[in-house]
Structures are given as C-alpha cells and as structure tokens.
ChimeraX commands (.cxc) that place a marker at each C-alpha (Angstrom):
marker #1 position 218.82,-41.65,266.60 radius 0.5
marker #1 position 221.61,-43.64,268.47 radius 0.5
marker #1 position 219.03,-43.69,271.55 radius 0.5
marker #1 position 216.38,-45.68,268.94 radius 0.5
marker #1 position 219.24,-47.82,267.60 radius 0.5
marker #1 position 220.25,-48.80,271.33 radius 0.5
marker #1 position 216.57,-49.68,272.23 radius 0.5
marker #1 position 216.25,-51.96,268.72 radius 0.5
marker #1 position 219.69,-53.70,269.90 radius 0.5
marker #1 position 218.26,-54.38,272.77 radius 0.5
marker #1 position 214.76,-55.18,271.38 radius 0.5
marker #1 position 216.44,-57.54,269.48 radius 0.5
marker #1 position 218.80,-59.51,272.28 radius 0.5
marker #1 position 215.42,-59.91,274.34 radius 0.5
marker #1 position 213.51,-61.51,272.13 radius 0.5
marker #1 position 216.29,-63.61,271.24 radius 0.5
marker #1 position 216.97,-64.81,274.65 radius 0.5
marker #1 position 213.21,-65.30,275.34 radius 0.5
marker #1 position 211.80,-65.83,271.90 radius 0.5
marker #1 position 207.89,-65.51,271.31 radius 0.5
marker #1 position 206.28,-68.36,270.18 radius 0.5
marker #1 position 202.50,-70.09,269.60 radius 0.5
marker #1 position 203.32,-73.21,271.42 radius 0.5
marker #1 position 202.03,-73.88,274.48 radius 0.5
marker #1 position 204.68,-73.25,277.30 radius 0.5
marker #1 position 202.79,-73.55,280.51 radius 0.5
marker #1 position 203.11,-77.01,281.71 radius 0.5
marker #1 position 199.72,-76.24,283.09 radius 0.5
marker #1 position 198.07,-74.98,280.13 radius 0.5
marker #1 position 194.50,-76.89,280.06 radius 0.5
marker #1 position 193.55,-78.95,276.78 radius 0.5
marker #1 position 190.55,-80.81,276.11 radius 0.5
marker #1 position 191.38,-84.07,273.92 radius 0.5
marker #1 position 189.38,-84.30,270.84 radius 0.5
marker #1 position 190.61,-85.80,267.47 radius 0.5
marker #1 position 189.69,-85.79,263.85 radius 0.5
marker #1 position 187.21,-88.57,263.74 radius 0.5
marker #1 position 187.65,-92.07,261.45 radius 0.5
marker #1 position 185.30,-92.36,258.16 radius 0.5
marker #1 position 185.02,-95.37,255.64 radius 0.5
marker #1 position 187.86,-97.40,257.79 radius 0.5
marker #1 position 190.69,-94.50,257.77 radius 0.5
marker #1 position 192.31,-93.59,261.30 radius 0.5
marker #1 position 191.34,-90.85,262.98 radius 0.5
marker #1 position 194.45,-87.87,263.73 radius 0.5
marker #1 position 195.14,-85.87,266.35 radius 0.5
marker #1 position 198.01,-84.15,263.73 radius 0.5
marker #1 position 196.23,-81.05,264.00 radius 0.5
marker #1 position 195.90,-80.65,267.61 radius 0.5
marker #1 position 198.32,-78.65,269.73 radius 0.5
marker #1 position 198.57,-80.85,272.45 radius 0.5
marker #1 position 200.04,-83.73,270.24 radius 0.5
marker #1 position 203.27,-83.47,271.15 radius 0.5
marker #1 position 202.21,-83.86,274.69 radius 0.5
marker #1 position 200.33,-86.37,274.34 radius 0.5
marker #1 position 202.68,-88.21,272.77 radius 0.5
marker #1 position 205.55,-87.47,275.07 radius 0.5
marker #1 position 203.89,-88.70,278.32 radius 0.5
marker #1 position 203.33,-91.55,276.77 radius 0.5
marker #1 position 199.28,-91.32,276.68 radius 0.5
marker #1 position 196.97,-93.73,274.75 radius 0.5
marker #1 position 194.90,-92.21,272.12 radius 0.5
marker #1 position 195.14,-94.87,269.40 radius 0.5
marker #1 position 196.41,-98.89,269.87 radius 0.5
marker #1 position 198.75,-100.52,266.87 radius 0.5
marker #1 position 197.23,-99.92,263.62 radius 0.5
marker #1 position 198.18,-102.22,261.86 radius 0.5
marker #1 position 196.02,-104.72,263.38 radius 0.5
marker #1 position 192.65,-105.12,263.40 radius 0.5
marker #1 position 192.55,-104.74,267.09 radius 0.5
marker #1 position 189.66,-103.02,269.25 radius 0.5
marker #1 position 190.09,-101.36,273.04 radius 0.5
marker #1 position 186.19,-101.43,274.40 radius 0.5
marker #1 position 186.19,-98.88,277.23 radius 0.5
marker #1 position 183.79,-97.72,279.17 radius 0.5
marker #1 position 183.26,-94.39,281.76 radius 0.5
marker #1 position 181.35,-95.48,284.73 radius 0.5
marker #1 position 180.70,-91.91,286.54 radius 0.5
marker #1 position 177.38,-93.70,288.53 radius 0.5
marker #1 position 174.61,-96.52,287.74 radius 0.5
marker #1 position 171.79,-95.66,285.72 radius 0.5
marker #1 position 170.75,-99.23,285.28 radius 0.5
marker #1 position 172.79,-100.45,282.49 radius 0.5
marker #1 position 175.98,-101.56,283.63 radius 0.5
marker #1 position 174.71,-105.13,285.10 radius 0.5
marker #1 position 173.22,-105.61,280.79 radius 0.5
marker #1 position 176.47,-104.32,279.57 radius 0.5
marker #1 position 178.59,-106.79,281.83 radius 0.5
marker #1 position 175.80,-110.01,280.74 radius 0.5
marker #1 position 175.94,-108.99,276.69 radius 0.5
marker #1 position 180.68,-108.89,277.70 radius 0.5
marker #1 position 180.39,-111.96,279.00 radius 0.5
marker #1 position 178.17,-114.02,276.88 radius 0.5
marker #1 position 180.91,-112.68,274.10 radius 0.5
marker #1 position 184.03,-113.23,275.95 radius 0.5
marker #1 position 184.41,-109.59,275.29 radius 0.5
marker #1 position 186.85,-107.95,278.47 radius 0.5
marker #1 position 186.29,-104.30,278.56 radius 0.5
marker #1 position 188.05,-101.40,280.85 radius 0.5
marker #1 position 185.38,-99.29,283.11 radius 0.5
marker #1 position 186.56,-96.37,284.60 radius 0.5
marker #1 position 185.03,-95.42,287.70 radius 0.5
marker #1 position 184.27,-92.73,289.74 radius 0.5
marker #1 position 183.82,-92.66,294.00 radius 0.5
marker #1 position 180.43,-92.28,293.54 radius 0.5
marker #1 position 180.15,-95.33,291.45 radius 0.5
marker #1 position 182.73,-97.35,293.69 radius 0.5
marker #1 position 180.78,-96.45,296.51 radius 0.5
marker #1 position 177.26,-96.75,295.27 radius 0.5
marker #1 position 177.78,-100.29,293.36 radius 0.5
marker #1 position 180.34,-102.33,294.86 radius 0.5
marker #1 position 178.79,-105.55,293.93 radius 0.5
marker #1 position 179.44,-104.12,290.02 radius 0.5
marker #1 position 182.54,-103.01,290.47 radius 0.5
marker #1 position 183.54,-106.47,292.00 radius 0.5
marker #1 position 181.72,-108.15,289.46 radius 0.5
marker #1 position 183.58,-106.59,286.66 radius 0.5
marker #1 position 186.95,-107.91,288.27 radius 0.5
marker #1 position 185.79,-110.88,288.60 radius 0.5
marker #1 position 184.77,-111.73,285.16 radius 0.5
marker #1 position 187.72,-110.22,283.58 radius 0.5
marker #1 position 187.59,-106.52,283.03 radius 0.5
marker #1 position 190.08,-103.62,284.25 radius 0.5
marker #1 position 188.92,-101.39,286.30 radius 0.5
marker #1 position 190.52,-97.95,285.69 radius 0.5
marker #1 position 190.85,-94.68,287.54 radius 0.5
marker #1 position 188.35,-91.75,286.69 radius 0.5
marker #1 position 189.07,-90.02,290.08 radius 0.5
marker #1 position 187.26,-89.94,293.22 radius 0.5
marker #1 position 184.78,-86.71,292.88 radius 0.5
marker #1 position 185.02,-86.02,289.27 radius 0.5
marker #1 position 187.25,-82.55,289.26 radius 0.5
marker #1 position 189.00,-80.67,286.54 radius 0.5
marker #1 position 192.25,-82.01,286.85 radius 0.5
marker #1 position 194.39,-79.20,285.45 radius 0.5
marker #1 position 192.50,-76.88,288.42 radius 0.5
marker #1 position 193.41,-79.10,291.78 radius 0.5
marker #1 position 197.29,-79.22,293.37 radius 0.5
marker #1 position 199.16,-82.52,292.41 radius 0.5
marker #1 position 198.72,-83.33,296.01 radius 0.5
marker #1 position 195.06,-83.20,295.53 radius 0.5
marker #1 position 194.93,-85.04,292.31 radius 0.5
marker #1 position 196.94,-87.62,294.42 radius 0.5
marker #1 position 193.94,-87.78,296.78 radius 0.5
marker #1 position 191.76,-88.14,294.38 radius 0.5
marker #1 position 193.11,-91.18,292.66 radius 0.5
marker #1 position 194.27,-93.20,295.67 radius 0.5
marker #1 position 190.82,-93.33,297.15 radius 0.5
marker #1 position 189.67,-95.02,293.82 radius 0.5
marker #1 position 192.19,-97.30,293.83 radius 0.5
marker #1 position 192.21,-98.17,297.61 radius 0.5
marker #1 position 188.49,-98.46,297.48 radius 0.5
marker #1 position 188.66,-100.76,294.68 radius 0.5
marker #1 position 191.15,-102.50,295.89 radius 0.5
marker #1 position 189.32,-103.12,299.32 radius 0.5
marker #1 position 186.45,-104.12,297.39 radius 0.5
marker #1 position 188.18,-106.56,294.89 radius 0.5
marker #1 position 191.32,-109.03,294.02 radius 0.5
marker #1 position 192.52,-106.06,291.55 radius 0.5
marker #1 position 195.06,-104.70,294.12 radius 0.5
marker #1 position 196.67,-102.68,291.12 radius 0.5
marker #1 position 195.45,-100.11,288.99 radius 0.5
marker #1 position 197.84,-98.30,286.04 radius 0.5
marker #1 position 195.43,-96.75,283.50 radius 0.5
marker #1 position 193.51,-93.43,284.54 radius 0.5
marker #1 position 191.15,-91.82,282.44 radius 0.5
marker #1 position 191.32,-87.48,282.95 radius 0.5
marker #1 position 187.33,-86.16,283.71 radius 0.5
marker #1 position 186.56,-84.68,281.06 radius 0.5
marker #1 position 189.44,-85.33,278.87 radius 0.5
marker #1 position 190.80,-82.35,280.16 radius 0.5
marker #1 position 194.70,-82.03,280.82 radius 0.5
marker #1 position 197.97,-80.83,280.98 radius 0.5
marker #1 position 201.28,-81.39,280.38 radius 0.5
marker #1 position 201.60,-80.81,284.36 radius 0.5
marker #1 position 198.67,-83.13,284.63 radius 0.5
marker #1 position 200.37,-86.34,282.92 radius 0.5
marker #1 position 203.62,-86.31,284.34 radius 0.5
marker #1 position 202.46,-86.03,287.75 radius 0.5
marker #1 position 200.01,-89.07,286.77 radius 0.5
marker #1 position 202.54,-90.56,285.21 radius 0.5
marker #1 position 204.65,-90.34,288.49 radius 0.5
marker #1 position 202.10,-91.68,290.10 radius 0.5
marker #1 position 202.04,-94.99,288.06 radius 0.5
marker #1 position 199.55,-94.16,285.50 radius 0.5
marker #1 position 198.95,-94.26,281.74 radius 0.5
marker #1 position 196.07,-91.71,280.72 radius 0.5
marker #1 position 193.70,-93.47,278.16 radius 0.5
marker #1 position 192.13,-91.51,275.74 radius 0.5
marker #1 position 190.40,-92.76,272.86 radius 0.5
marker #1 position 189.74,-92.90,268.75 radius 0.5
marker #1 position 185.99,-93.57,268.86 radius 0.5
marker #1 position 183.07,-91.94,270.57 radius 0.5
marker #1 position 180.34,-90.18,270.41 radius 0.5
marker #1 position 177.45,-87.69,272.26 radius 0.5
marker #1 position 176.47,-90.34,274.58 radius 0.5
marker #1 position 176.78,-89.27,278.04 radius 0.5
marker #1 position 173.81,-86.81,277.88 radius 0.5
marker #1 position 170.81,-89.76,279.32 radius 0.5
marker #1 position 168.08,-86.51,278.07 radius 0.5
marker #1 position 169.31,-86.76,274.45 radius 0.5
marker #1 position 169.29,-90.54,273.37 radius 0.5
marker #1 position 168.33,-91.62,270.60 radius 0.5
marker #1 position 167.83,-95.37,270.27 radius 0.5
marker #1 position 170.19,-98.24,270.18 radius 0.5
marker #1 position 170.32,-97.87,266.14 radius 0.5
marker #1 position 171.99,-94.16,266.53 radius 0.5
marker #1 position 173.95,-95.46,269.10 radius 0.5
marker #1 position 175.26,-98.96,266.99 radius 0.5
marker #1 position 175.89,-96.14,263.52 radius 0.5
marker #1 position 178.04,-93.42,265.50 radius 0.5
marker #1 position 180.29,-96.62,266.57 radius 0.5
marker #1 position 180.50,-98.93,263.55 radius 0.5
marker #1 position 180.93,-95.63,261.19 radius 0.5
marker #1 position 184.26,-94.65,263.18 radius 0.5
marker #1 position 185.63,-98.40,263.21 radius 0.5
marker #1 position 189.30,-98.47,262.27 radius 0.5
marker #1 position 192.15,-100.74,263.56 radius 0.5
marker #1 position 193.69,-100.12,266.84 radius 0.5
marker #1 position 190.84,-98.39,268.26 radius 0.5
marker #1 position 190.12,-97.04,271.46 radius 0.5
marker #1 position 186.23,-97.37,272.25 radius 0.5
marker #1 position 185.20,-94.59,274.65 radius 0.5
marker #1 position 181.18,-95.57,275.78 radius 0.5
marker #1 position 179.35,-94.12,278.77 radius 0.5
marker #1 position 177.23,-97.18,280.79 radius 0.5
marker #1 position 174.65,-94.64,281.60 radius 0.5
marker #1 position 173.38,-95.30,278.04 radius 0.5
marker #1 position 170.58,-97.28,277.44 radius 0.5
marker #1 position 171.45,-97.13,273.46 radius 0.5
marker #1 position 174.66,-98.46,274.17 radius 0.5
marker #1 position 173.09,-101.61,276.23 radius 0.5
marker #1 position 171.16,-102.38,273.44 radius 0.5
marker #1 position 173.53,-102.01,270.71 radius 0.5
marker #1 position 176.82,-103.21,272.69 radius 0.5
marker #1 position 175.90,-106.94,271.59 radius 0.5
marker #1 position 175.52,-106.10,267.84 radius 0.5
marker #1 position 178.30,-103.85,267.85 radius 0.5
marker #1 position 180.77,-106.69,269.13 radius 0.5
marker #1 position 179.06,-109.52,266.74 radius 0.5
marker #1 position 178.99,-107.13,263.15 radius 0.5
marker #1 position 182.73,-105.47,264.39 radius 0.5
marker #1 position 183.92,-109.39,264.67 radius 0.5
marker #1 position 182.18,-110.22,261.21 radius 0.5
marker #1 position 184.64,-107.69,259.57 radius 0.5
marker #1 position 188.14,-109.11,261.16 radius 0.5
marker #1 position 188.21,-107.21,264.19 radius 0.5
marker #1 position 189.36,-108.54,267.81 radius 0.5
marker #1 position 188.58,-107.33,270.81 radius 0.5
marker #1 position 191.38,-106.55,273.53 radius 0.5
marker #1 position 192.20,-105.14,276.78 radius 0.5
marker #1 position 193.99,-102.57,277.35 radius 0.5
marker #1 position 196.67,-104.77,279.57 radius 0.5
marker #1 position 197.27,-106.07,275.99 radius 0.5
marker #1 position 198.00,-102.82,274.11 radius 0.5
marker #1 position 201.75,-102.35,273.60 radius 0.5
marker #1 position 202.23,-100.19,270.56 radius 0.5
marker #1 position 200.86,-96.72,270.28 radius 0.5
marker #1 position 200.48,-94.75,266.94 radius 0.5
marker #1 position 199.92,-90.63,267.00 radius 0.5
marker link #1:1,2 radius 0.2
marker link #1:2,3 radius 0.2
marker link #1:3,4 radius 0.2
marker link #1:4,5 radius 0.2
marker link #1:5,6 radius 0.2
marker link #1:6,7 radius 0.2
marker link #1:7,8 radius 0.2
marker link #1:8,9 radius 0.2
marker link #1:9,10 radius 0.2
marker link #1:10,11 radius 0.2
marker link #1:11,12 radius 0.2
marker link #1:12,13 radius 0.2
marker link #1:13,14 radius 0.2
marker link #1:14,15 radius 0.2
marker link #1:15,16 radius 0.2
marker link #1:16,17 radius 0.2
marker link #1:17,18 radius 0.2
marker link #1:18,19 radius 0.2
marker link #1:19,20 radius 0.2
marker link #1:20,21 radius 0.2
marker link #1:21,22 radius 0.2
marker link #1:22,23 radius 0.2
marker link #1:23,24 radius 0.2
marker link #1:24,25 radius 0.2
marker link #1:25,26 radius 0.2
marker link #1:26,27 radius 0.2
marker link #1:27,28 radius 0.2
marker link #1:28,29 radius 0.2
marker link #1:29,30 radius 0.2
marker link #1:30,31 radius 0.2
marker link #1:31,32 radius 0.2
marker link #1:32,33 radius 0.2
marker link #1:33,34 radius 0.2
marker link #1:34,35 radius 0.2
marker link #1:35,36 radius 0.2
marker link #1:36,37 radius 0.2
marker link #1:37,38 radius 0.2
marker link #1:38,39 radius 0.2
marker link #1:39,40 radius 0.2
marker link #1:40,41 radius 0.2
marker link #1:41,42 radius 0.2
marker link #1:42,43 radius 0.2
marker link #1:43,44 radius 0.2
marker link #1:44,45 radius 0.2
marker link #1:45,46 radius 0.2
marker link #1:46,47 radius 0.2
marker link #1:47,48 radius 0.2
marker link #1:48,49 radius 0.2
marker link #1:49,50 radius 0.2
marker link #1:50,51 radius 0.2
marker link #1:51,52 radius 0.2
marker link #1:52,53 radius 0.2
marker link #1:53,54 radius 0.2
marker link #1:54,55 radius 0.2
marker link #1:55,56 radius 0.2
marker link #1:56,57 radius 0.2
marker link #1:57,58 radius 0.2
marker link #1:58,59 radius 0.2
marker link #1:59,60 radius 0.2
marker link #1:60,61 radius 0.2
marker link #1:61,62 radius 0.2
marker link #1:62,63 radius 0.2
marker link #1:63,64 radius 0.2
marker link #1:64,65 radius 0.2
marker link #1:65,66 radius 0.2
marker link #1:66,67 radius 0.2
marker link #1:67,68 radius 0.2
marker link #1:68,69 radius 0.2
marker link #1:69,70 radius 0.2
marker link #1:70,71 radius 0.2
marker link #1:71,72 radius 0.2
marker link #1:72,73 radius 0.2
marker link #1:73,74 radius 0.2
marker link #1:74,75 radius 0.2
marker link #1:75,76 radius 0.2
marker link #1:76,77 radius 0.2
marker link #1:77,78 radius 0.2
marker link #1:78,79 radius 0.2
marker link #1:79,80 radius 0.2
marker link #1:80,81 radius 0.2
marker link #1:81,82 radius 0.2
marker link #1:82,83 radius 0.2
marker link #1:83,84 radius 0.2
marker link #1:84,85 radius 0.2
marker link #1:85,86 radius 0.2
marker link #1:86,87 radius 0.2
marker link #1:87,88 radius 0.2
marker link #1:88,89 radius 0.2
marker link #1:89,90 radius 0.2
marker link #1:90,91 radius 0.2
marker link #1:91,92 radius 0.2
marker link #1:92,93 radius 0.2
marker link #1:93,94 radius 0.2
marker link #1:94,95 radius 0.2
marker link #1:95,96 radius 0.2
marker link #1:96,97 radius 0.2
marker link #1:97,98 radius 0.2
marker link #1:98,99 radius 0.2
marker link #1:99,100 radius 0.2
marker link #1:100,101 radius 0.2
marker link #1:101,102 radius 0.2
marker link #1:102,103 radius 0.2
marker link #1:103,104 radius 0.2
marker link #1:104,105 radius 0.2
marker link #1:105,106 radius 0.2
marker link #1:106,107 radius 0.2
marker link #1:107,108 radius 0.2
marker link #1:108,109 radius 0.2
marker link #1:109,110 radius 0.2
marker link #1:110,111 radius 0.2
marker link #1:111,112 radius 0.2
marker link #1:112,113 radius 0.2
marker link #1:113,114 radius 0.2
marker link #1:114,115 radius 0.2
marker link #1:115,116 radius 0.2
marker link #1:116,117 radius 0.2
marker link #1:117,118 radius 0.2
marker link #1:118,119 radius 0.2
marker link #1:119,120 radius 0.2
marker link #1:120,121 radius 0.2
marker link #1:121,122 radius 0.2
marker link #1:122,123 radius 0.2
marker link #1:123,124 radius 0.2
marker link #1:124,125 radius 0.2
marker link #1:125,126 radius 0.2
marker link #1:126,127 radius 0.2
marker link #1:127,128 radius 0.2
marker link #1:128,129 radius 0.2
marker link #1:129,130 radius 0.2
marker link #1:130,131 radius 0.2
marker link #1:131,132 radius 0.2
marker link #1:132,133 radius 0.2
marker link #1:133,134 radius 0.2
marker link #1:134,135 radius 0.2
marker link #1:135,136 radius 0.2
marker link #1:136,137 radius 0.2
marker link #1:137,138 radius 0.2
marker link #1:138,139 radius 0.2
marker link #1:139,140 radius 0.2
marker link #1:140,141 radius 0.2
marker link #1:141,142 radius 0.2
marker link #1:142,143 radius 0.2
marker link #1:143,144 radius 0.2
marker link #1:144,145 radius 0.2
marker link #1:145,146 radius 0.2
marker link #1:146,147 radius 0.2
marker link #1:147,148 radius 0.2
marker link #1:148,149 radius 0.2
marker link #1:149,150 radius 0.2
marker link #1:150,151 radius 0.2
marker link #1:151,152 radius 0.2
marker link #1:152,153 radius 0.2
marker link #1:153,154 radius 0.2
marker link #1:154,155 radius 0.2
marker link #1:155,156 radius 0.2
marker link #1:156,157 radius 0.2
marker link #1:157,158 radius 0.2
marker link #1:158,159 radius 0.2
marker link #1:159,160 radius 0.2
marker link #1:160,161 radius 0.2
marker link #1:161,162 radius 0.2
marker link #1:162,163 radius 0.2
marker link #1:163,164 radius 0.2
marker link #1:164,165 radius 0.2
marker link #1:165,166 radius 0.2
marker link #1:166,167 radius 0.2
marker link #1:167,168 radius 0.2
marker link #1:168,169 radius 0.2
marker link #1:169,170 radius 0.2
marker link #1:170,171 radius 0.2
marker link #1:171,172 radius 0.2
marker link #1:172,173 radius 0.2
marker link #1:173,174 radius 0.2
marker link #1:174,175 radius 0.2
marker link #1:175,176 radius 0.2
marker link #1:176,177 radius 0.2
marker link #1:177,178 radius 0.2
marker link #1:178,179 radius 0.2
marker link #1:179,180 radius 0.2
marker link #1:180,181 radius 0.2
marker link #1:181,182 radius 0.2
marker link #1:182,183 radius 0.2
marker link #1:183,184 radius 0.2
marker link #1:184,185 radius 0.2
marker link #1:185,186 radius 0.2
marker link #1:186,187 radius 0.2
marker link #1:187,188 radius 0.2
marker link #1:188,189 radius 0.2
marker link #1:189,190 radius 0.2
marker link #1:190,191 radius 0.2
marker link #1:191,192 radius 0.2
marker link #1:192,193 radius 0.2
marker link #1:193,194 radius 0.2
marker link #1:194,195 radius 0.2
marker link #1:195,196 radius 0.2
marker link #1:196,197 radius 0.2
marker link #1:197,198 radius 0.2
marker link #1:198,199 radius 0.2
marker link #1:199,200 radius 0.2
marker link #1:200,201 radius 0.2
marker link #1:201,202 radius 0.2
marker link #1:202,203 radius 0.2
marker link #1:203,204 radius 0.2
marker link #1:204,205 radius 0.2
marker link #1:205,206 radius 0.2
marker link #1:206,207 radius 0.2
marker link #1:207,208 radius 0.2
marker link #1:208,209 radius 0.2
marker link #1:209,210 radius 0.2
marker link #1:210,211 radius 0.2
marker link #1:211,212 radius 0.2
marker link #1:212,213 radius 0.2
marker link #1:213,214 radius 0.2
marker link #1:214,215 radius 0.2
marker link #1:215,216 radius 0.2
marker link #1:216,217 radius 0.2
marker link #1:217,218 radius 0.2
marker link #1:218,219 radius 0.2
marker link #1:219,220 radius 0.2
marker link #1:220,221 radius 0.2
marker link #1:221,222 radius 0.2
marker link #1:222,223 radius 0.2
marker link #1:223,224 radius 0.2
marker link #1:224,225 radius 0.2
marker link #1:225,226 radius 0.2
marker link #1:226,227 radius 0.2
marker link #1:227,228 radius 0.2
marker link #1:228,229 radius 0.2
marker link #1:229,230 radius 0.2
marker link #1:230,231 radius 0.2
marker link #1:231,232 radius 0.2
marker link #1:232,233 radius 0.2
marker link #1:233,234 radius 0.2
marker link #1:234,235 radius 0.2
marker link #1:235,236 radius 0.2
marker link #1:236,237 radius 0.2
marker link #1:237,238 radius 0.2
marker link #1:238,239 radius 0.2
marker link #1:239,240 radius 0.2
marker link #1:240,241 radius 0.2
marker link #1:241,242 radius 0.2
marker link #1:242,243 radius 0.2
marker link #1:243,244 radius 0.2
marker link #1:244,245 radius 0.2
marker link #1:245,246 radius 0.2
marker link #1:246,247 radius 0.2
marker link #1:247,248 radius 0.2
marker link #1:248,249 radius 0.2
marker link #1:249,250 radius 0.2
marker link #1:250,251 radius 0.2
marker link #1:251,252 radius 0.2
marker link #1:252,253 radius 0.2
marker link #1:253,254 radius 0.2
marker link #1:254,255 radius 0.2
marker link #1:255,256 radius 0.2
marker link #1:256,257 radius 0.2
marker link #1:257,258 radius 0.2
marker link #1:258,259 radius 0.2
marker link #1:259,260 radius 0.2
view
C-alpha cells in the first residue's frame, strides 16, 4: 500500500509541475485561420477559435475598428489569369486603393502590374516568393522567401518598403508570427471571403457580388483572389452598392485599431 501511496504522491507533484492542458503549447503548432462568418451586418468572431489568443498577441489583423463603417479591399495575387489589369481600371475609376499580395511568380511574370499597382496607389504586400507552408520551412527559409518579394518589388517599383505579409494559405503559427513579426511584418488576415480561388468552380459575377455584400460589416477585411473573373465583374458594383450604405473604403496603411 505505502508503495501505491508513494507513486500517487508522486503522480501528483508531476502533473503539478508540468500540468496537462488543451491549449496549444507548441509555438509551432500549425493553424489554419478561419472565422465565424458576418450575417445581416453583425461582425464576424474568431471567439471560438483556438488560435485567438495568438492571433491577437502578435498583433495580426483579422478585423479593422468596428465602430466605423470602414472597408480593407485586399486582394491575393498568386499569378495573372487576366483579370488583374480590369480590377486595377474598375480601383481607379473609383478612387478605390486596394492591397495585392503577391507571389514570385506573379512579381516575376507581370512586372508592368505590379508597378502599375504602386503607381496608382495600392500596397503591395508579401505572399512569399514560391508559395510554401509556412509553419513547415526554417525561419531562415521563410526569411528567403519574403526578402526576394520584397527586393523584387522593390527593384521593380518606388515602394522600397513592404510591412504587411499575408501567410499562404492562412496557415500559421505562433513560431510563424513572431519570426514575421521580427522581420518587420504585420500578417493580414481577413473578415470577408469566400470560395473564389478555385478558376474551375465560378459561378458568375452575381454569386460572386452576394457572397461579399452578405458578409459586409464595419471594419472589414476583404480577402478576393484576382484570378476571378466573377470578382472583375462584380468588383465595380460591389464598391458603388457598399458606398450607397455608408461604407468607406481604406488601405490598410490607414488601419490603426484592431478588434478580436
């Protein structure tokens, strides 16, 4: 008996030393962002996610202030499917500045876009060179793989700079976003989107303008793919009908509050 009541006493100092718990402890435990989306005008949550904390604590965008009727149009520019050049016309016959973030591929492959969108306004953010898992490559690597976007764009351009960084995927780490965050970045997430990326399963510019307008809420983040012809074709209608009901559109250099 005193040999079983030794083993529980010692049961019991383990566990209290090194308790058990649910929470994720590996800094490089992978997560893939998703959120609880917006309906009828209410704000989408994340409360329910494990990785809020984290997000939260490295200081990542998911959502802009919310108490103002404020809209972040981003866009994920992996490579050119013949869009991009109608996105940037319907932007700038709006006065609508956007954030694309681009690939190496697409740096390399359009550099008169990519120049273009500097020069009429837009941010040009960091989506890594080749498009890895980032929670899966050393922080050396990762470092690789952002400062050839960045040196590439800013060889190409007058944006010498480059702060925001969007995670392929929107898969990360805790590991992940304090070695980006080292590294001078702010991950951007986002608070709207939608099954868009996928050029073999579009559905018209009418899907495309519904799954946006239905998730509207202040402080948004818009997440669109420029591979999509639907969102060409609904980007101009989206920006006109999102104006009719109070909202203004913003970039992302303008976002200073962040609600979670």
């Amino acid at each position: 008996m005193k040999r079983y009541t030794m083993l529980f006493a010692l049961l019991v100092l383990f566990f209290s030393l090194f308790p058990m718990t649910t929470e994720a402890t590996d800094s490089g435990n992978p997560y893939h962002f998703g959120f609880k989306k917006s309906k009828n005008g209410e704000l989408p949550s994340i409360d329910q996610e494990g990785f809020k904390d984290i997000v939260k604590e490295h200081k990542a965008i998911f959502l802009g202030d919310t108490s103002k009727k404020e809209l972040y149009l981003t866009f994920d520019s992996g490579y050119e499917n013949g869009y991009t050049a109608k996105i940037l016309e319907v932007l700038k016959a709006r006065q609508v500045h956007a954030a694309f973030f681009v690939t190496g591929h697409f740096v390399k492959g359009q550099p008169d876009l990519v120049e273009r969108m500097v020069n009429e306004g837009h941010l040009i953010g960091n989506h890594s060179w080749s498009h890895p898992d980032m929670t899966q490559i050393s922080i050396d690597k990762m470092k690789v793989e952002l400062d050839k976007v960045k040196e590439k764009v800013a060889s190409l351009t007058k944006q010498k700079e480059m702060y925001f960084m969007r995670p392929p995927k929107g898969v990360f780490s805790s590991q992940m976003l304090v070695a980006s965050m080292e590294l001078g970045y702010t991950n951007v997430f986002w608070s709207i989107a939608y099954k868009d990326w996928d050029v073999n399963d579009h559905k018209g510019w009418d899907y495309a303008y519904k799954k946006v307008m239905s998730q509207l809420h202040p402080g948004a983040v818009i997440l669109l793919h420029s591979v999509s012809k639907d969102n060409a074709e609904a980007l101009g209608k989206i920006i006109d009908d999102a104006r009719d009901q109070g909202y203004e559109f913003k970039n992302l250099d303008k976002l200073t509050s962040k609600n979670y």
